[in-house]
Structures are given as structure tokens and as C-alpha cells.
PyMOL CGO cylinders between C-alpha atoms (Angstrom):
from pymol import cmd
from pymol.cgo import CYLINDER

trace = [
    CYLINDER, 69.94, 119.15, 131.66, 73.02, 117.42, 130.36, 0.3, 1, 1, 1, 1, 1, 1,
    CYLINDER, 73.02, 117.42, 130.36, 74.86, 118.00, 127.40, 0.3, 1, 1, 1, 1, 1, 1,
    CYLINDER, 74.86, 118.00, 127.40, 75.60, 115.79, 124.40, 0.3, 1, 1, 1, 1, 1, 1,
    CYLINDER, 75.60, 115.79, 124.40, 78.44, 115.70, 122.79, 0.3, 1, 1, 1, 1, 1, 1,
    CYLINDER, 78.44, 115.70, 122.79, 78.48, 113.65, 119.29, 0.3, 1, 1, 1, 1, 1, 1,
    CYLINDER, 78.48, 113.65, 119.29, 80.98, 113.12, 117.47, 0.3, 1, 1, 1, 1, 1, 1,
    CYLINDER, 80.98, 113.12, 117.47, 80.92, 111.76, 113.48, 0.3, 1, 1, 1, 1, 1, 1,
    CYLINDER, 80.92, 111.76, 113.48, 85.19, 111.05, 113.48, 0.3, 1, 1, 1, 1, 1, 1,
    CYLINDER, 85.19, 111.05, 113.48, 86.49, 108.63, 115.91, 0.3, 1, 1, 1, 1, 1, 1,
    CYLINDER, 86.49, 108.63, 115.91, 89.86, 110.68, 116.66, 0.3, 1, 1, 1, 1, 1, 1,
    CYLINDER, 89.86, 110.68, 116.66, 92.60, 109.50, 118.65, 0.3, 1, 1, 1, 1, 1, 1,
    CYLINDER, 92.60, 109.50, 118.65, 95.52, 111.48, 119.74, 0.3, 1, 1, 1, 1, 1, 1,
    CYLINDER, 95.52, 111.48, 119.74, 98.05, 108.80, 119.15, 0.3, 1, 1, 1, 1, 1, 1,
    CYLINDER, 98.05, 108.80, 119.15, 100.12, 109.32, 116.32, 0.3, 1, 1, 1, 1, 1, 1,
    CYLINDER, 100.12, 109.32, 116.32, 103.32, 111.50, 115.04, 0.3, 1, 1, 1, 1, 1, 1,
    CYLINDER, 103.32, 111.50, 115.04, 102.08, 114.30, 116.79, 0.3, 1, 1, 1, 1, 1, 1,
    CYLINDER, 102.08, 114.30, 116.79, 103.02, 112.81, 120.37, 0.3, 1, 1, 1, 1, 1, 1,
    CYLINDER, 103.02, 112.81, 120.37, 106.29, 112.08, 119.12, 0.3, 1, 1, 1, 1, 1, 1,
    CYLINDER, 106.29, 112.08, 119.12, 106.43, 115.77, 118.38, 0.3, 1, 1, 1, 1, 1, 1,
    CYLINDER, 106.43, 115.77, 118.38, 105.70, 117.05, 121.27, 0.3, 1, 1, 1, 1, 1, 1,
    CYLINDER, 105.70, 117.05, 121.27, 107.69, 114.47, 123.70, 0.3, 1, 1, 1, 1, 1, 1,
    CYLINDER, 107.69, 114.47, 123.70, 110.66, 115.35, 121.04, 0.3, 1, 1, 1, 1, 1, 1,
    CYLINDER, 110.66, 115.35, 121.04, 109.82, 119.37, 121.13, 0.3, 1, 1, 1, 1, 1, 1,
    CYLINDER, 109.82, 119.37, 121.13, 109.39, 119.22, 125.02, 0.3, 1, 1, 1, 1, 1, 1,
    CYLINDER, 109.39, 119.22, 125.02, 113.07, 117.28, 125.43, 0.3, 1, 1, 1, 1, 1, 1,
    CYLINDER, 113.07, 117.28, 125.43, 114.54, 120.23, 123.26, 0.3, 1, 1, 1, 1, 1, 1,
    CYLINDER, 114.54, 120.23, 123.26, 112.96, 122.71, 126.28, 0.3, 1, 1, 1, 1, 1, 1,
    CYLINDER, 112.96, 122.71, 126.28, 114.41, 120.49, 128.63, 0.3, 1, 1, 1, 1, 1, 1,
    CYLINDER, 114.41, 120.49, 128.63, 117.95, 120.52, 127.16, 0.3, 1, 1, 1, 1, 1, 1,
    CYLINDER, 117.95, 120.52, 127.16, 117.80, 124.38, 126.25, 0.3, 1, 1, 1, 1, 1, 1,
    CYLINDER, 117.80, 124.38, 126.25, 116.67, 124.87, 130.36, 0.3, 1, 1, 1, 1, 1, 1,
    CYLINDER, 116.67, 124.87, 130.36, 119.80, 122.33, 132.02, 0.3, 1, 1, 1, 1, 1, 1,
    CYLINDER, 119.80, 122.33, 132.02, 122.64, 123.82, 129.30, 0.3, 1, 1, 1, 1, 1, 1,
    CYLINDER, 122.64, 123.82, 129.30, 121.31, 127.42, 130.72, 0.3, 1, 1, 1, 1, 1, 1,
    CYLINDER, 121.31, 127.42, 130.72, 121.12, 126.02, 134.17, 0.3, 1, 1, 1, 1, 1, 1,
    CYLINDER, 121.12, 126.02, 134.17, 124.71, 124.60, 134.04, 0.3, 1, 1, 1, 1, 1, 1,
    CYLINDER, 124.71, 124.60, 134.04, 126.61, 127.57, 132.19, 0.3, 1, 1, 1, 1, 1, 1,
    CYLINDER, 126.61, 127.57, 132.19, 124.58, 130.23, 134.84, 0.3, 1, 1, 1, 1, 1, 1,
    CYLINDER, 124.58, 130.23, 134.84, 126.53, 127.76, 137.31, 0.3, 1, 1, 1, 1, 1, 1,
    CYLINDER, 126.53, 127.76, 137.31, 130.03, 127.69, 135.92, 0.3, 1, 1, 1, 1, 1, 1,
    CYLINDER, 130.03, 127.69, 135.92, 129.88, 131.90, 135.06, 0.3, 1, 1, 1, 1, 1, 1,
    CYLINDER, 129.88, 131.90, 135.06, 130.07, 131.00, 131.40, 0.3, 1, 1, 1, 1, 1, 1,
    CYLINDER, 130.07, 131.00, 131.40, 132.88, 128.62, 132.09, 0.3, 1, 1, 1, 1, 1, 1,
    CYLINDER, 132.88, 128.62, 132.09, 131.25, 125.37, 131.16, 0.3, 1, 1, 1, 1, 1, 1,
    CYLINDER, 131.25, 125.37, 131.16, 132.84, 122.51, 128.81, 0.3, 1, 1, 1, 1, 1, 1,
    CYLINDER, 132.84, 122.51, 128.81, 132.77, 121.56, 125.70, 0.3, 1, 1, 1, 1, 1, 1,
    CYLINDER, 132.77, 121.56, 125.70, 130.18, 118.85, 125.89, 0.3, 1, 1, 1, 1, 1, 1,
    CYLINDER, 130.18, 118.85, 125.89, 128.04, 121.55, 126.50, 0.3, 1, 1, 1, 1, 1, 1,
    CYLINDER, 128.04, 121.55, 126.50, 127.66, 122.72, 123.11, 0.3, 1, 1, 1, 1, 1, 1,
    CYLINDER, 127.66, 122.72, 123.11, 127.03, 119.51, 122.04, 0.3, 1, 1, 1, 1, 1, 1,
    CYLINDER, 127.03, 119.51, 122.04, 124.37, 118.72, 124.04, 0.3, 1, 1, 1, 1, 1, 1,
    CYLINDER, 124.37, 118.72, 124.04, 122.89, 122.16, 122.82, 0.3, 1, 1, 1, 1, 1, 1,
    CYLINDER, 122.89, 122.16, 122.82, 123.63, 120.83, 119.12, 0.3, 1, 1, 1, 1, 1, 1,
    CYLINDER, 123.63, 120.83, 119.12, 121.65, 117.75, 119.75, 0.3, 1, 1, 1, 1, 1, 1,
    CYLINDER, 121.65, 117.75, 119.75, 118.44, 120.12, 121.56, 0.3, 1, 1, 1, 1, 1, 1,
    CYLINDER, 118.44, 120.12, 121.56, 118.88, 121.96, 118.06, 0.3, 1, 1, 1, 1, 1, 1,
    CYLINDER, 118.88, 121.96, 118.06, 118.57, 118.82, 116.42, 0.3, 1, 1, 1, 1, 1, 1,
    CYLINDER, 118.57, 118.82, 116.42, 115.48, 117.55, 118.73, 0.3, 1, 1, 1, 1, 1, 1,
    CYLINDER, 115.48, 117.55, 118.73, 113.57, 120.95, 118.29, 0.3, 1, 1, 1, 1, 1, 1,
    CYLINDER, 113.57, 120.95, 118.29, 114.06, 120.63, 114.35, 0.3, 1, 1, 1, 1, 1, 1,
    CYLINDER, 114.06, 120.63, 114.35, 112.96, 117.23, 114.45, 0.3, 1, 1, 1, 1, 1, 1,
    CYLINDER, 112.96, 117.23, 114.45, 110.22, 117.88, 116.49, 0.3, 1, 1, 1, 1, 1, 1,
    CYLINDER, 110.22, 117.88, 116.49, 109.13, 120.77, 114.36, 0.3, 1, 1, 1, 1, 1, 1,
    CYLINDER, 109.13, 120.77, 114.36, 109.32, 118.37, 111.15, 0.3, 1, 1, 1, 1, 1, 1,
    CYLINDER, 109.32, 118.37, 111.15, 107.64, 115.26, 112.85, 0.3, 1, 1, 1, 1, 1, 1,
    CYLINDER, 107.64, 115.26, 112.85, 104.51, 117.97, 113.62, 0.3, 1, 1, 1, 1, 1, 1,
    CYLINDER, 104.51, 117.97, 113.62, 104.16, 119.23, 110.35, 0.3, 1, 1, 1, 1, 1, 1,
    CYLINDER, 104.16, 119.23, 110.35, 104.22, 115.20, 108.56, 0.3, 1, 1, 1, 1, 1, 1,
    CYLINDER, 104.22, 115.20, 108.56, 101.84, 114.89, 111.39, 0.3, 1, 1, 1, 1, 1, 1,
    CYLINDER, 101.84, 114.89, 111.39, 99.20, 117.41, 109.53, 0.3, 1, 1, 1, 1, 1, 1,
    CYLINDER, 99.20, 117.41, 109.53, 98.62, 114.29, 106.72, 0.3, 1, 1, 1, 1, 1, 1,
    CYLINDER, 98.62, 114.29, 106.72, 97.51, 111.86, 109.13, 0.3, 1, 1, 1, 1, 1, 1,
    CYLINDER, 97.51, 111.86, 109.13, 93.63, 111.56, 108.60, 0.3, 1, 1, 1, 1, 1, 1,
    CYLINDER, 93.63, 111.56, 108.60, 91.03, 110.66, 111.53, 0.3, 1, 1, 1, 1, 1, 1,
    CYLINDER, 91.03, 110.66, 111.53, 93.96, 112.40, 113.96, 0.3, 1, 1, 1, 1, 1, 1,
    CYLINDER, 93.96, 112.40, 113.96, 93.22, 115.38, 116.61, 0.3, 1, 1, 1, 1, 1, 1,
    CYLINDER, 93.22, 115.38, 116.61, 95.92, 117.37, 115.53, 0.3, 1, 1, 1, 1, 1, 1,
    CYLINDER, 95.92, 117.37, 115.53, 95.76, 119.24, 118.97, 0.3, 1, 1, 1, 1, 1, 1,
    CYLINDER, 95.76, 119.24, 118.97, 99.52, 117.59, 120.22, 0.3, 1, 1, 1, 1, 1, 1,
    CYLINDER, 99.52, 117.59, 120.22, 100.96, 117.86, 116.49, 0.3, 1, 1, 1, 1, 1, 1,
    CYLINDER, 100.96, 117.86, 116.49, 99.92, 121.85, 116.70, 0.3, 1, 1, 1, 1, 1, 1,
    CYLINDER, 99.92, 121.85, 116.70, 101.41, 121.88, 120.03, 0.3, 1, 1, 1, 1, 1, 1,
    CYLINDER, 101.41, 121.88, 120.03, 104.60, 120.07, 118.94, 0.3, 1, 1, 1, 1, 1, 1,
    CYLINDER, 104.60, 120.07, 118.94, 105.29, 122.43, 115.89, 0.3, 1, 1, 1, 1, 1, 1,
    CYLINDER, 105.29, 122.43, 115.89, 104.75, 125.26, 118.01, 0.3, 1, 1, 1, 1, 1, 1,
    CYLINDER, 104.75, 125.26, 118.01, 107.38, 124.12, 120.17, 0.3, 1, 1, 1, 1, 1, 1,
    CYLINDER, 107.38, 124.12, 120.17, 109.63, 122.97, 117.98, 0.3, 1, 1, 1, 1, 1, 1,
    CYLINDER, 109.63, 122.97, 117.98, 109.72, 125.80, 115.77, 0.3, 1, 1, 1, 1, 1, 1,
    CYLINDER, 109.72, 125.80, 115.77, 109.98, 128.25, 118.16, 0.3, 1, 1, 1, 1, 1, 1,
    CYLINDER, 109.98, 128.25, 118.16, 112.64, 126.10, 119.86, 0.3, 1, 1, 1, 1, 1, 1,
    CYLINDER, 112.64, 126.10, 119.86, 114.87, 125.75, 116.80, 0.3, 1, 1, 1, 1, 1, 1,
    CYLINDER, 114.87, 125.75, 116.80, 114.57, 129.57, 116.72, 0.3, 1, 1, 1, 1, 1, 1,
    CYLINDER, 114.57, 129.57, 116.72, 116.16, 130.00, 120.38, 0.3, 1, 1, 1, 1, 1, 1,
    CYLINDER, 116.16, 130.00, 120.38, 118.85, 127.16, 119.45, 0.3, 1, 1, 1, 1, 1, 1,
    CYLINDER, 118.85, 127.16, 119.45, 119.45, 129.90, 116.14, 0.3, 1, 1, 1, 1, 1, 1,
    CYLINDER, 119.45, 129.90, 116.14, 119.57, 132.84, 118.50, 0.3, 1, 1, 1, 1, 1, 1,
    CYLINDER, 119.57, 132.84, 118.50, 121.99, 131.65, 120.85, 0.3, 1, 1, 1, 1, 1, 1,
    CYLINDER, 121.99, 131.65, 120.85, 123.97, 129.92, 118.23, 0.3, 1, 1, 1, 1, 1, 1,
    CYLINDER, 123.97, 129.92, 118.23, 124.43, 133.80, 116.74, 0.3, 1, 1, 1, 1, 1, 1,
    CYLINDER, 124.43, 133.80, 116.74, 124.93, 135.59, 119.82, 0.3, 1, 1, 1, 1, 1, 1,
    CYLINDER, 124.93, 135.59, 119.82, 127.80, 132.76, 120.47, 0.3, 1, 1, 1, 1, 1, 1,
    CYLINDER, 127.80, 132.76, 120.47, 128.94, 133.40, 117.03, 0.3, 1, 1, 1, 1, 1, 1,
    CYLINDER, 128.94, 133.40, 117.03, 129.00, 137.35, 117.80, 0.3, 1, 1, 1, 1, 1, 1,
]
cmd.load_cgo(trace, "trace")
């Protein structure tokens, strides 16, 4: 026997909260090739590394804000903006980490 599913809310997933994940997930991205190319160059790498690292800081944050306006939205699955925050937040907290062990 099959199941039903009904729904009463016609939810889509479009929305901020796709925006905050694609933004969260290009903060991951950034964190993983600055890692990637300063393991390379033995801690040697150039200046345009830290800003690319400032500008994954700035995409996690954004990400992490963009998910949480995202909560306001009505008839929205808030699955991605959930995801997004997640990321974001926890991204902005790496970007923090490694900003004070540089400072250290």
C-alpha cells in the first residue's frame, strides 16, 4: 500500500536561504584552497593570501546573516537557510580561530 503524503503549505526552497548556503559553502571553499596553498609553500605564501581569507571571513559572516533574515520568510522550507547558518556560523568561527592563532 502506498503512502500519502499531504501537504497544507506549498513550500519552496527558493529564497535567501540558497543564497546562504551557496555563500556559506564558497567560505568552505576558500578556507580549504588558502590551507591547501600555505601547506604548499611551508607557511611561505603571499600576501594576497590573507586577503582572500579576509574575504572567506566576510562570505561566512554574510552567509551566516543572509540565513538568519532567511528565518522571516513565510511559506519557505527553511531546511537550506538552517543549513546555511550552520555553515556560516561555524565558518566565521574558524576564520576567528585562525585569525588569533595568526595574531599569537
Amino acid at each position: 500500500m502506498a503512502k500519502k503524503r499531504y501537504r497544507f503549505e506549498d513550500r519552496s526552497r527558493y529564497g535567501r536561504g540558497i543564497i546562504s548556503t551557496v555563500t556559506s559553502a564558497v567560505s568552505i571553499v576558500i578556507f580549504l584552497s588558502c590551507a591547501f596553498i600555505c601547506m604548499v609553500m611551508a607557511g611561505k605564501a603571499p600576501q594576497w593570501i590573507g586577503a582572500l581569507g579576509f574575504s572567506g571571513f566576510v562570505m561566512g559572516f554574510y552567509g551566516m546573516f543572509v540565513g538568519l533574515e532567511s528565518f522571516r520568510e513565510r511559506n519557505q522550507s527553511y531546511t537550506l537557510s538552517k543549513v546555511g547558518t550552520l555553515m556560516g556560523g561555524s565558518m566565521v568561527a574558524v576564520w576567528f580561530i585562525v585569525f588569533c592563532v595568526g595574531m599569537a
